[in-house]
Phi, psi and omega in degrees: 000135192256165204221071178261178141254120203264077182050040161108041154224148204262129196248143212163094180324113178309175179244147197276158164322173160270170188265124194123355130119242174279006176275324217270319189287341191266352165295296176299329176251049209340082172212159190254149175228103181354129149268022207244326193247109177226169212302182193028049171243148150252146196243172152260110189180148174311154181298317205286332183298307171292337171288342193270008160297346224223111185300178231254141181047037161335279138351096137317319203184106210264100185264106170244161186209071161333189163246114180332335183087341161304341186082164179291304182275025145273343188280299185223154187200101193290113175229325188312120166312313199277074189324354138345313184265337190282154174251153199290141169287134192236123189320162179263081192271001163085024158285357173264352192240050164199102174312139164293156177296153196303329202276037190260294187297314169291356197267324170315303173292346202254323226243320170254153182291305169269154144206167205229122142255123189264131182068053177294319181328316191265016167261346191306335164298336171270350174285145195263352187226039200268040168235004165273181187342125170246177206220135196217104155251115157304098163305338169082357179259153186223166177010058164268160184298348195264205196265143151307356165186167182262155151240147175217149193249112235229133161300343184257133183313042169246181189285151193281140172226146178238157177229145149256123163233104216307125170306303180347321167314321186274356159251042160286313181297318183089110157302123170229014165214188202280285193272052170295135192230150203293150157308315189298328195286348174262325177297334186284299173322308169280352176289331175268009187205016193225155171223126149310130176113333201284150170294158153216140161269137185223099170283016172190089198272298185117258186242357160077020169313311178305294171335304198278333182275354140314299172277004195262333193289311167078159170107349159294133166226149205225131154247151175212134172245134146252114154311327170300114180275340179303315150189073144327290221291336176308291171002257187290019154271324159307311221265338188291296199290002182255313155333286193285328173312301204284352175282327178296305190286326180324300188291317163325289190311326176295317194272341152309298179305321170286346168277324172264011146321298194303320191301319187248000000 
């Protein structure tokens, strides 16, 4: 896969099908390739259950953001005075106190070309490359109880970029899981790693930011898995009303355009 730099954003061809198309990949990579599951959906399901649906480098390019293993009150601890700062509280579903497993990470690897992992820091003994490209969200904030900033850990040889985005962006959005992260900020990741054409994977979509900045970007098609069903159903309710504003605006837009067809 070739690799330029296009003024800090990284350029790459998705990669196409073999020839005969999805029968054809499933011939060369003597795999069945699931009929139950498609594309641009979130599912509720285990991850490790839904990747072995999916033939070997399905994935262009996989953005997950697992749970660290840390627990929750390693994740936050409210010290902060200034409400202001604080993010809406989400009940303690025991989604933190277990890293996925190694055969997580290789399954991972078996199934996308790339992958953008967020809190690669608490993975690096299982990473097979953790001396390439990182990835640094600047929270924009300083000496709060949570970290200034995030790291994700990247497949690819390139220089570490940092983006700054005020957490505040997430109650522009409104939360709905603990560790939710802004739409711009995935949006800002894929512009530095996605082509239009390309597939993208999320085994722990969350709050379904990834997905929805797949679609505000568009020429992306996405899978996403949640397990949690409560919120799955949060999710993919987000992810459904961003679907439909944006079919609204399309359409507005068609009918502006046919009106001033008509003035001339």
């Amino acid at each position: 896969m070739c690799i330029t730099d296009r003024g800090g954003l990284y350029s790459f061809e998705p990669v196409p099908l073999p020839a005969g198309g999805a029968e054809g990949w499933e011939k060369e990579n003597g795999r069945r390739r699931s009929t139950l599951l498609e594309l641009n959906r979130l599912y509720n399901l285990d991850c490790m259950q839904g990747m072995k649906e999916f033939p070997d480098g399905f994935f262009d390019l996989a953005i997950v953001d697992p749970p660290y293993g840390i627990g929750i009150d390693g994740q936050r601890k409210r010290v902060c005075r200034n409400p202001k700062h604080n993010r809406k509280e989400h009940s303690r579903e025991g989604w933190d106190n277990e890293p996925p497993s190694e055969e997580y990470f290789r399954e991972l690897e078996r199934v996308s070309r790339n992958q953008i992992i967020w809190g690669g820091n608490y993975f690096v003994p299982v990473l097979k490359q953790a001396h390439k490209g990182w990835l640094v969200w600047d929270k924009g904030q300083r000496g709060l109880s949570m970290s200034d900033c995030e790291l994700a850990y990247t497949s690819f040889d390139t220089p570490t970029r940092i983006f700054t985005l005020n957490r505040v962006e997430l109650q522009i959005e409104g939360t709905i899981h603990p560790t939710q992260k802004p739409v711009k900020l995935y949006e800002w990741v894929l512009s530095l790693f996605a082509r239009k054409g390309m597939k993208i994977l999320d085994t722990h979509a969350g709050s379904a930011s990834s997905l929805i900045a797949c679609h505000r970007i568009g020429g992306l098609d996405y899978v996403g898995f949640e397990i949690n069903a409560k919120y799955f159903e949060a999710a993919n309710k987000r992810l459904e009303t961003e679907k439909a504003q944006i079919r609204l605006f399309d359409l507005l837009e068609e009918q502006e355009k046919a009106a001033q067809t008509k003035l001339f």
